[in-house]
C-alpha positions as CSV (number, residue, x, y, z in Angstrom):
1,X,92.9,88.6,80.2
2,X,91.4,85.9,82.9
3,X,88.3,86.5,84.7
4,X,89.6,85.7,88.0
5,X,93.1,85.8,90.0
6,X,94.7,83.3,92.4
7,X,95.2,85.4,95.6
8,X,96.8,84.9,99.0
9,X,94.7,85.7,102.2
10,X,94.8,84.6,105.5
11,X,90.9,84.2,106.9
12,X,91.7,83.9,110.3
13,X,94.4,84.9,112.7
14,X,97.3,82.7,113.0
15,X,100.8,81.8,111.2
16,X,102.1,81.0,108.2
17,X,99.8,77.9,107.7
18,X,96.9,80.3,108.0
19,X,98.0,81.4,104.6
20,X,94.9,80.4,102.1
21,X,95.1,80.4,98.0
22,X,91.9,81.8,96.7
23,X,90.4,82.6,93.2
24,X,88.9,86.3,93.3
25,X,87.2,88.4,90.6
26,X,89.8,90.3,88.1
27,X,90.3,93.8,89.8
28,X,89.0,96.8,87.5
29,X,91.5,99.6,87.8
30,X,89.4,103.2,88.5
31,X,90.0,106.4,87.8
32,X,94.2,107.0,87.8
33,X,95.0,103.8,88.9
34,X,96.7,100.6,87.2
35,X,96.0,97.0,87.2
36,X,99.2,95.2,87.3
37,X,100.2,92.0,85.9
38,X,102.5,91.0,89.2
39,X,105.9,89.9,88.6
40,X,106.9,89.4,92.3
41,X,105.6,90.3,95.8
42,X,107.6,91.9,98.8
43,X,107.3,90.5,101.9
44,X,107.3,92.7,105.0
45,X,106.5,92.8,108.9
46,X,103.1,94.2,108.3
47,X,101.9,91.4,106.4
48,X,103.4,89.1,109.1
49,X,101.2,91.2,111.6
50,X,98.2,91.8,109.2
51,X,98.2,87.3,108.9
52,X,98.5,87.4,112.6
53,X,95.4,89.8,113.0
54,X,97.4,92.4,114.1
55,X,97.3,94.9,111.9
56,X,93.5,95.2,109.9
57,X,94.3,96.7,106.4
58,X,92.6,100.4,105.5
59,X,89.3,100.8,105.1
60,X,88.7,100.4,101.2
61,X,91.9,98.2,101.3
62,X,91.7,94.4,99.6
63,X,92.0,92.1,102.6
64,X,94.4,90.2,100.7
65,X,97.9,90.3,102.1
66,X,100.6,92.7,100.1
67,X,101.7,96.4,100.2
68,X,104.7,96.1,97.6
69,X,104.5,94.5,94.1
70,X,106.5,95.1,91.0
71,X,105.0,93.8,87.7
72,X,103.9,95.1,84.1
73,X,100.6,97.1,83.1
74,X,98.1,95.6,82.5
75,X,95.3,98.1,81.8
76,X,95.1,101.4,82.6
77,X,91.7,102.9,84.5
78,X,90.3,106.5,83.8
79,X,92.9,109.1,83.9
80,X,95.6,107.3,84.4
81,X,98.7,106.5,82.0
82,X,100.8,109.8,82.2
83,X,103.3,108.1,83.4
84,X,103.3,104.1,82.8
85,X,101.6,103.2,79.5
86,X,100.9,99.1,78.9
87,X,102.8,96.9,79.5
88,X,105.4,99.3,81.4
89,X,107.5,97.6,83.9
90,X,106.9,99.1,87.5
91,X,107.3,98.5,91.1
92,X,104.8,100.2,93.6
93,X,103.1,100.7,97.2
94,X,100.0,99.1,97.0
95,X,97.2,99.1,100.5
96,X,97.3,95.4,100.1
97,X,96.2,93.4,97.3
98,X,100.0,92.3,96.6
99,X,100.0,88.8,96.6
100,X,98.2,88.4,93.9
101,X,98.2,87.8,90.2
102,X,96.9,91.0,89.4
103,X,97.0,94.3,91.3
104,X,95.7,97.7,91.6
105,X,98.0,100.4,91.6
106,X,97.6,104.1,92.3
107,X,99.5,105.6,89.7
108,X,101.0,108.4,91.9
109,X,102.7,105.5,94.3
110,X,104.6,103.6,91.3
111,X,107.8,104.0,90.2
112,X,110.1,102.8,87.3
113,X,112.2,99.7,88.2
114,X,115.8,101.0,88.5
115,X,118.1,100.2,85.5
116,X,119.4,96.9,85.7
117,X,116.9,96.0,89.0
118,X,115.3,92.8,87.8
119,X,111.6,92.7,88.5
120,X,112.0,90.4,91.5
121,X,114.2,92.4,93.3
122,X,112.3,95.8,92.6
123,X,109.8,94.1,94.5
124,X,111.5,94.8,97.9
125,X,112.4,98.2,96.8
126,X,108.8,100.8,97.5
127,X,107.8,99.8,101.3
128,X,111.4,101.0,102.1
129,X,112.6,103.2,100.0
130,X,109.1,105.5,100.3
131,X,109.4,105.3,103.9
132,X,112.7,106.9,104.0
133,X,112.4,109.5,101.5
134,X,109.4,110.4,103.1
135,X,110.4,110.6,106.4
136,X,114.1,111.2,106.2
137,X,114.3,113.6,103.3
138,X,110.6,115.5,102.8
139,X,109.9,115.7,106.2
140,X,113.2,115.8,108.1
141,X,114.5,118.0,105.3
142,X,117.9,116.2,105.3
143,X,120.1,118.2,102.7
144,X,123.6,117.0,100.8
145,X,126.2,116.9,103.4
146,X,124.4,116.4,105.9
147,X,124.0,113.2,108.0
148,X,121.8,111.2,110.1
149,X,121.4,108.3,112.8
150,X,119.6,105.3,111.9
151,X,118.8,103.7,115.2
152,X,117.0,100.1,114.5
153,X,119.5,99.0,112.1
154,X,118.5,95.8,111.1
155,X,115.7,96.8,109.5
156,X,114.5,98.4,105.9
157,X,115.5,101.9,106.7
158,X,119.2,100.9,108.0
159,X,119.3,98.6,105.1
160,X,122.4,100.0,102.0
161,X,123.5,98.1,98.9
162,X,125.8,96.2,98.9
């Protein structure tokens, strides 16, 4: 495994040629998390805003831009592994960190990659699909039958396949 990762951050506010390829130590995964070997990146309108200087990632949080990945495992950090063993293909919510080589993952915010999902796409899948079935069906409590209006549309949450 390499001792560093390339990385994408963006060291001062601006747009998209504030963009800035860095080498940064390997991540070690702690206790129930995953460092994953990233396939593909999503892109999203808080990393727009985060490059802008609009939007300061979470305490704790890597400063390099990303909050959706999908990719294989890596290695596995105390605890974790219960459900993604190495070399498992995934695609997860990450705090940032995503545009990156290799990533840390919580274990508890990755998922499987659908069947036939290629890792590219499953990449745009967790920002959006966690925010709905958060929102839409654990807290709204939105049963079979039942429907909803989406108001916004155009964006992930009014998104459907195809």
């Amino acid at each position: 495994m390499p001792q560093s990762i390339t990385a994408i951050t963006a060291p001062i506010p601006g747009g998209p040629d504030a963009l800035k390829r860095v080498e940064l130590p390997m991540p070690v995964p702690g206790p129930g998390e995953l460092l994953v070997k990233v396939a593909a990146a999503g892109v999203n309108r808080p990393d727009a805003l985060q490059r802008q200087g609009g939007y300061p990632p979470p305490p704790g949080a890597p400063a390099t831009l990303g909050l959706e990945i999908s990719g294989t495992v890596a290695a596995l950090g105390e605890g974790a592994g219960a459900r993604f063993g190495l070399g498992a293909a995934l695609c997860a919510l990450v705090p940032g960190g995503g545009y990156a080589t290799y990533a840390l993952v919580n274990e508890a915010n990755a998922m499987p990659v659908p069947q036939g999902v290629s890792l590219e796409d499953a990449a745009g899948i967790p920002e959006t699909f966690m925010t709905v079935w958060t929102n839409v069906f654990e807290r709204a409590g939105l049963k079979p039958g039942e429907v909803f209006l989406v108001h916004g549309g155009s964006s992930g949450i009014g998104t459907r396949p195809s």
